[in-house]
C-alpha positions as a Markdown table, in Angstrom:
| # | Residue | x | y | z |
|---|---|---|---|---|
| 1 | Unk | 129.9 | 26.4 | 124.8 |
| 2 | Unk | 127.1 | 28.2 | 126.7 |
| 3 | Unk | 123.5 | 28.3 | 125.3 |
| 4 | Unk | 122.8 | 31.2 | 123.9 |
| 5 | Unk | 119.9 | 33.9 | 125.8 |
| 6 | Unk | 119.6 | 36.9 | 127.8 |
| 7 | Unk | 120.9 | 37.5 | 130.8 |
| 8 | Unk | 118.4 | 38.6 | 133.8 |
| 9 | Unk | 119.8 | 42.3 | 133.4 |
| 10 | Unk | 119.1 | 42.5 | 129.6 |
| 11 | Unk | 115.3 | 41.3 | 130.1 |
| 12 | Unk | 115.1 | 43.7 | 133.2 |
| 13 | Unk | 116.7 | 46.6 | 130.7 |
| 14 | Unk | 114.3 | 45.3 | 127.4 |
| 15 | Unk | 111.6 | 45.4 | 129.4 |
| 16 | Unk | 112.1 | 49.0 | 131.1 |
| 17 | Unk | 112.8 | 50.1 | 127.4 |
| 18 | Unk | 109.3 | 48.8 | 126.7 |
| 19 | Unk | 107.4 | 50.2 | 129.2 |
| 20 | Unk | 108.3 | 53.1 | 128.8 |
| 21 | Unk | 107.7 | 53.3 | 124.9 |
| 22 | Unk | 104.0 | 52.2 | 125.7 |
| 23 | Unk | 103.2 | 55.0 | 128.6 |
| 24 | Unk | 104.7 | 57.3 | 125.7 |
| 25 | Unk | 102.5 | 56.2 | 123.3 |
| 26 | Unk | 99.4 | 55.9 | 125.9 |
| 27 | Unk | 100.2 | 59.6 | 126.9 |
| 28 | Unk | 100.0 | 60.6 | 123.0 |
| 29 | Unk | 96.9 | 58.5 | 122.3 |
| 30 | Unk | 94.7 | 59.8 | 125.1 |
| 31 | Unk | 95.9 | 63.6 | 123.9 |
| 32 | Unk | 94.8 | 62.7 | 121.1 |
| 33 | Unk | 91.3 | 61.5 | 122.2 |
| 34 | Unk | 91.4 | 64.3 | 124.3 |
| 35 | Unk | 91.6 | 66.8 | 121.5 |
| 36 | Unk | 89.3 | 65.5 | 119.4 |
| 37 | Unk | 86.4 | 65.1 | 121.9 |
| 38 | Unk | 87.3 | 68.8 | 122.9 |
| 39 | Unk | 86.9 | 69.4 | 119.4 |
| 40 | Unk | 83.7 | 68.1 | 118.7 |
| 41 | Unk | 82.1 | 69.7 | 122.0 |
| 42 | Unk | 83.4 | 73.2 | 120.1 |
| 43 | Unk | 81.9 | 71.9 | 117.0 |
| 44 | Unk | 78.6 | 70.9 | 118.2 |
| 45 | Unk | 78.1 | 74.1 | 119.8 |
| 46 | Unk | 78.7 | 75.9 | 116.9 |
| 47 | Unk | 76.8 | 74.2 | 115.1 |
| 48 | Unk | 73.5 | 74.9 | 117.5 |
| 49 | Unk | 74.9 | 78.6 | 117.6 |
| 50 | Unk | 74.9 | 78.5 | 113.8 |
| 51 | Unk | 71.7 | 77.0 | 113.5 |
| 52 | Unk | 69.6 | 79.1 | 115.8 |
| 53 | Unk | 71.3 | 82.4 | 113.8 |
| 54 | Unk | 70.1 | 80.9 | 110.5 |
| 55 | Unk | 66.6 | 80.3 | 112.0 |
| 56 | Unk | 66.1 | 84.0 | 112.8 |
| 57 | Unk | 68.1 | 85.2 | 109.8 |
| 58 | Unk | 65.2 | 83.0 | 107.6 |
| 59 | Unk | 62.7 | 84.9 | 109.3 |
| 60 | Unk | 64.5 | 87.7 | 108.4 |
| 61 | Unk | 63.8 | 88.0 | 105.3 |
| 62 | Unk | 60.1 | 87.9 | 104.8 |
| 63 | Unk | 59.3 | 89.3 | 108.6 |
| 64 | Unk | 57.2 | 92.7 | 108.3 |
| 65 | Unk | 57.8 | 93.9 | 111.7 |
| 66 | Unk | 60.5 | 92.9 | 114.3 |
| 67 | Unk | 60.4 | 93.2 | 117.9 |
| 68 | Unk | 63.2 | 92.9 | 119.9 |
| 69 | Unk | 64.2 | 91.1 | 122.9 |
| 70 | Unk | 62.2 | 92.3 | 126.1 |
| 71 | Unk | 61.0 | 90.6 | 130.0 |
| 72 | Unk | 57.7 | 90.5 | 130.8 |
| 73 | Unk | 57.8 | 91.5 | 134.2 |
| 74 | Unk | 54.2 | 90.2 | 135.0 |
| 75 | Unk | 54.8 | 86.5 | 133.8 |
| 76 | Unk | 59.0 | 86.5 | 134.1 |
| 77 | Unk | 59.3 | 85.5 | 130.8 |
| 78 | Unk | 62.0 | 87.2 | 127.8 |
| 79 | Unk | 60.8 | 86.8 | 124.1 |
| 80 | Unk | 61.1 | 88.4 | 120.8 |
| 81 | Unk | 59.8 | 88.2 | 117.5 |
| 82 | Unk | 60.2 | 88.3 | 113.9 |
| 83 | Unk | 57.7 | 88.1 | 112.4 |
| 84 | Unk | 55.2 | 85.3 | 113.1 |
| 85 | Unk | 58.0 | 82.9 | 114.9 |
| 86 | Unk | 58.5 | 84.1 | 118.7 |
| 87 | Unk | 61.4 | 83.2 | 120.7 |
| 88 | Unk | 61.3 | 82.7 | 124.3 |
| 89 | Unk | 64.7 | 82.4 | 126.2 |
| 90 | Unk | 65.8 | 81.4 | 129.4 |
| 91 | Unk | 69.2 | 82.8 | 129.8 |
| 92 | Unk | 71.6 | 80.4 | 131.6 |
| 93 | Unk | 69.5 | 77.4 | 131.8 |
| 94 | Unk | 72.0 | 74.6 | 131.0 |
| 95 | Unk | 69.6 | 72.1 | 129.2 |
| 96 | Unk | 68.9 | 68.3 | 129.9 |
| 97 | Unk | 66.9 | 66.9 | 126.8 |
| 98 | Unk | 66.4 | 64.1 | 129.4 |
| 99 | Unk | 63.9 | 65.8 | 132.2 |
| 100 | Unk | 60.6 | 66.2 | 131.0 |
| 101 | Unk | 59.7 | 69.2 | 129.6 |
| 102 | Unk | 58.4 | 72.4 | 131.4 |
| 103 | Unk | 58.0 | 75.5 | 129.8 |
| 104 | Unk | 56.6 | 77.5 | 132.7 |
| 105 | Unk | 58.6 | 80.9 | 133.1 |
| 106 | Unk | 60.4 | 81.9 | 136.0 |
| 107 | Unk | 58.1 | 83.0 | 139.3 |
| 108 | Unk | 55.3 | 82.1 | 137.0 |
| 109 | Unk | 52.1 | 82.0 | 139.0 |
| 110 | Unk | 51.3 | 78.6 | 137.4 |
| 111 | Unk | 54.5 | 76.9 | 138.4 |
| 112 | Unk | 56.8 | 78.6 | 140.9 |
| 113 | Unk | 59.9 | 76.5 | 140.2 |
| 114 | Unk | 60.6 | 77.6 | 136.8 |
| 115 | Unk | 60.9 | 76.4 | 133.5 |
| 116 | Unk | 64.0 | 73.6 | 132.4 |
| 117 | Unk | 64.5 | 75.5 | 128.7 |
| 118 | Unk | 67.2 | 77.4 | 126.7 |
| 119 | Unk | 65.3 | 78.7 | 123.8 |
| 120 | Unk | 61.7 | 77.7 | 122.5 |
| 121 | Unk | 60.7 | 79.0 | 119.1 |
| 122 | Unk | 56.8 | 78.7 | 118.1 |
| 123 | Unk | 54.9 | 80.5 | 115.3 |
| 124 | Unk | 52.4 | 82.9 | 116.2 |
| 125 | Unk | 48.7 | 82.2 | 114.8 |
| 126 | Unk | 47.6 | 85.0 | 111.9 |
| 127 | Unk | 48.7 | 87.9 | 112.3 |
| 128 | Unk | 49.2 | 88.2 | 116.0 |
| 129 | Unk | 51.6 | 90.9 | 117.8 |
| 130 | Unk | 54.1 | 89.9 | 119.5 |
| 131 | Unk | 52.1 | 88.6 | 122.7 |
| 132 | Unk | 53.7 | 87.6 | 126.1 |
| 133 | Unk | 54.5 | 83.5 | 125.9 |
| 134 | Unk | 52.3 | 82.1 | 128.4 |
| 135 | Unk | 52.9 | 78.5 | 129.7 |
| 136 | Unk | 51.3 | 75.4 | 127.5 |
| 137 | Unk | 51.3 | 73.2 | 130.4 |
| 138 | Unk | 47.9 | 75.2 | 131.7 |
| 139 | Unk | 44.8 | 74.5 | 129.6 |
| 140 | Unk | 43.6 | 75.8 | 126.7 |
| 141 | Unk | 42.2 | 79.0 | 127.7 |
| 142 | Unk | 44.0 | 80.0 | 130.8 |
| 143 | Unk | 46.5 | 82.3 | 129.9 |
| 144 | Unk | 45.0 | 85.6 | 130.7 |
| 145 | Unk | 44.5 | 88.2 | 127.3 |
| 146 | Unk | 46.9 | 89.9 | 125.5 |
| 147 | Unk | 49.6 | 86.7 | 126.2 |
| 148 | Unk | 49.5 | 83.7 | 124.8 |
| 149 | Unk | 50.1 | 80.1 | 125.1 |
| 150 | Unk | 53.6 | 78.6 | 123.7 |
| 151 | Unk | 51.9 | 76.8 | 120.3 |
| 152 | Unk | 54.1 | 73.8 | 120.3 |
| 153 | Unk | 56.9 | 75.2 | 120.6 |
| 154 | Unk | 60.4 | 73.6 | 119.5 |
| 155 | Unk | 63.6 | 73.6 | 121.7 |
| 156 | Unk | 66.6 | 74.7 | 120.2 |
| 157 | Unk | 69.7 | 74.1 | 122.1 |
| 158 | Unk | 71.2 | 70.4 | 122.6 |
| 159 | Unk | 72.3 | 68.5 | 125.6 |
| 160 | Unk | 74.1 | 70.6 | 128.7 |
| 161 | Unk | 73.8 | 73.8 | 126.2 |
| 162 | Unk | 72.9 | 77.0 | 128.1 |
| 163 | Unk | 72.3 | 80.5 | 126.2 |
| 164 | Unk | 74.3 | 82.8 | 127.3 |
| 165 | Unk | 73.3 | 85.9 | 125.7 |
| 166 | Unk | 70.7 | 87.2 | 122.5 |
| 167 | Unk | 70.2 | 90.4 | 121.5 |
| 168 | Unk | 68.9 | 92.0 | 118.2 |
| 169 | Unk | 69.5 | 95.6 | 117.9 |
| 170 | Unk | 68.8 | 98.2 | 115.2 |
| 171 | Unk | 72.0 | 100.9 | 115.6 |
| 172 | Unk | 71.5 | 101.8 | 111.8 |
| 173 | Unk | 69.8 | 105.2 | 112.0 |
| 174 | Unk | 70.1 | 105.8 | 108.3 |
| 175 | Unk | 68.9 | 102.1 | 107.2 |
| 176 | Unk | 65.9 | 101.0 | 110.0 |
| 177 | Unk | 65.9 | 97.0 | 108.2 |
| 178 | Unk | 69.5 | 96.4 | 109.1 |
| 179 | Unk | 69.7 | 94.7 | 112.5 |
| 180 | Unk | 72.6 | 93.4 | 114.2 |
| 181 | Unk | 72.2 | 90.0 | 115.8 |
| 182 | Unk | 74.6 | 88.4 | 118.8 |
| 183 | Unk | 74.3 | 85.3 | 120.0 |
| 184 | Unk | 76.1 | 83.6 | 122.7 |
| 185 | Unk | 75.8 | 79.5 | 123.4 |
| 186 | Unk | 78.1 | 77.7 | 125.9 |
| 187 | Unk | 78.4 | 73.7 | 126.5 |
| 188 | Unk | 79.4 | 72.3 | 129.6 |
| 189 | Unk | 78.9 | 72.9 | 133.9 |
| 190 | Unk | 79.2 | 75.4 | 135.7 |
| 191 | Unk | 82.6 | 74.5 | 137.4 |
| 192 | Unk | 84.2 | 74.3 | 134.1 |
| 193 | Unk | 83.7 | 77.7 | 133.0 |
| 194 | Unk | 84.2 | 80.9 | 135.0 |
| 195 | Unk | 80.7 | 82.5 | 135.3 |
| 196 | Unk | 82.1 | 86.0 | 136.4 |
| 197 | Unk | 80.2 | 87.8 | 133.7 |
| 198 | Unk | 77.4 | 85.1 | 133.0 |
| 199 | Unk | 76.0 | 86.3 | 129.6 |
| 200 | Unk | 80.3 | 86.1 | 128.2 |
| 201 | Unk | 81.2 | 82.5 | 129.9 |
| 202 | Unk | 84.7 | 81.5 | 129.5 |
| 203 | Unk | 86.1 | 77.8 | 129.5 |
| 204 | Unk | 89.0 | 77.8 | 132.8 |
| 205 | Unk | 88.9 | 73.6 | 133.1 |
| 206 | Unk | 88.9 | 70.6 | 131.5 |
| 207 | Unk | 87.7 | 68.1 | 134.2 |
| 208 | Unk | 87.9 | 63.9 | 133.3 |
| 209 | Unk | 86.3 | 63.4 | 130.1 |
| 210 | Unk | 84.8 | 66.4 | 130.3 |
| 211 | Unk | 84.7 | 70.0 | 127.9 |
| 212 | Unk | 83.9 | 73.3 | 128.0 |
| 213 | Unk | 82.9 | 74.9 | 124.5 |
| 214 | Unk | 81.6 | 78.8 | 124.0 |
| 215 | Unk | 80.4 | 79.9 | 120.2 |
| 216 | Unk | 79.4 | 83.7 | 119.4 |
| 217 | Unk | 77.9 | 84.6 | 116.9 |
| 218 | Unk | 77.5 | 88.4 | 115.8 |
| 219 | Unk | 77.0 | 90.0 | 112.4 |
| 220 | Unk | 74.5 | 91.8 | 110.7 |
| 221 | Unk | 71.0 | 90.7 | 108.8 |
| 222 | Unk | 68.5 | 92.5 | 106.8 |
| 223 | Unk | 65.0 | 92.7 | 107.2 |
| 224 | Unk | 63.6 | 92.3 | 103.8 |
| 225 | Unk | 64.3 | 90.0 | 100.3 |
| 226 | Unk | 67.8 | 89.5 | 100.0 |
């Protein structure tokens, strides 16, 4: 009697069979990883989109005078305020926590290449009005009267965030405290979103390892106690 075993074909047969169970299960693990890192990029940047709404909503409540979005034309840069807490904003600037910070403004006579961030929040000393940001990278001093310099200011997008669009806008003509607020942050580079209409990005591409994420936020607040 013959020993028994497999013949060459039966190996050559088992091990097809096996191959292809593990690319089958390799294509349905790396989906999988592929979805959840796609998730948490859309998570992250709703979180930041979430948290900068919440920031300005706090202030909100106990500001007693609002001014809304605006471009100083002089200096280049685009602020609001509510309250004591100002908001400068660069839109479009996809951030990297890495570089070192500069918070000079666009064409800004102090530094012509521009500033590298999304949006800086500071707090306004007393009762100040809502003056122009001016750079605090030039002494103390410098910025010419009524702006003034960023007080420490604190940025508030993450890593390869970009703001996309802010406004706050007071359409209530029969209640002048409510205010609607919209808020647009988008994660990722340029070639994996479609830029058409810049302050709406839309994801298009996943490329590699790589995600695209968009979070907008827009509701109402009121100016006031809640």
């Amino acid at each position: 009697m013959n020993p028994s075993g497999f013949t060459i074909v039966e190996l050559l047969i088992a091990t097809s069979v096996f191959s292809i169970i593990l690319l089958v299960a390799l294509a349905g693990f790396l989906q999988i990883g592929h979805i959840f890192y796609k998730g948490v990029s859309l998570a992250q940047t709703q979180e930041i989109a979430t948290h900068i709404f919440q920031d300005i909503d706090g202030n909100f409540q106990t500001a007693a005078n609002v001014s809304p979005p605006q471009t100083d034309s002089a200096s280049g840069y685009s602020y609001f305020c509510i309250g004591n807490a100002r908001y400068t904003y660069n839109l479009g600037y996809e951030i990297g926590l890495s570089a070192t910070p500069n918070h000079s403004a666009p064409n800004h006579p102090y530094n012509g290449s521009g500033g590298n961030f999304g949006v800086l929040k500071d707090v306004l000393p007393g009762s100040s009005a809502c003056a122009t940001p001016c750079t605090d990278t030039v002494p103390l001093g410098a910025c010419t009267p009524p702006s003034l310099r960023l007080n420490n200011p604190t940025e508030l997008l993450g890593e390869k965030m970009r703001l996309s669009n802010i406004s706050i806008t007071n359409p209530n003509t029969q209640n002048p405290n409510i205010y609607n607020v919209n808020i647009v942050v988008a994660y990722g580079d340029d070639d994996l979103m479609d830029l058409t209409n810049p302050t709406a990005p839309v994801c298009k591409i996943t490329k590699g390892g790589e995600f695209c994420a968009v979070s907008q936020i827009n509701t109402a607040v009121f100016r006031g106690l809640h």
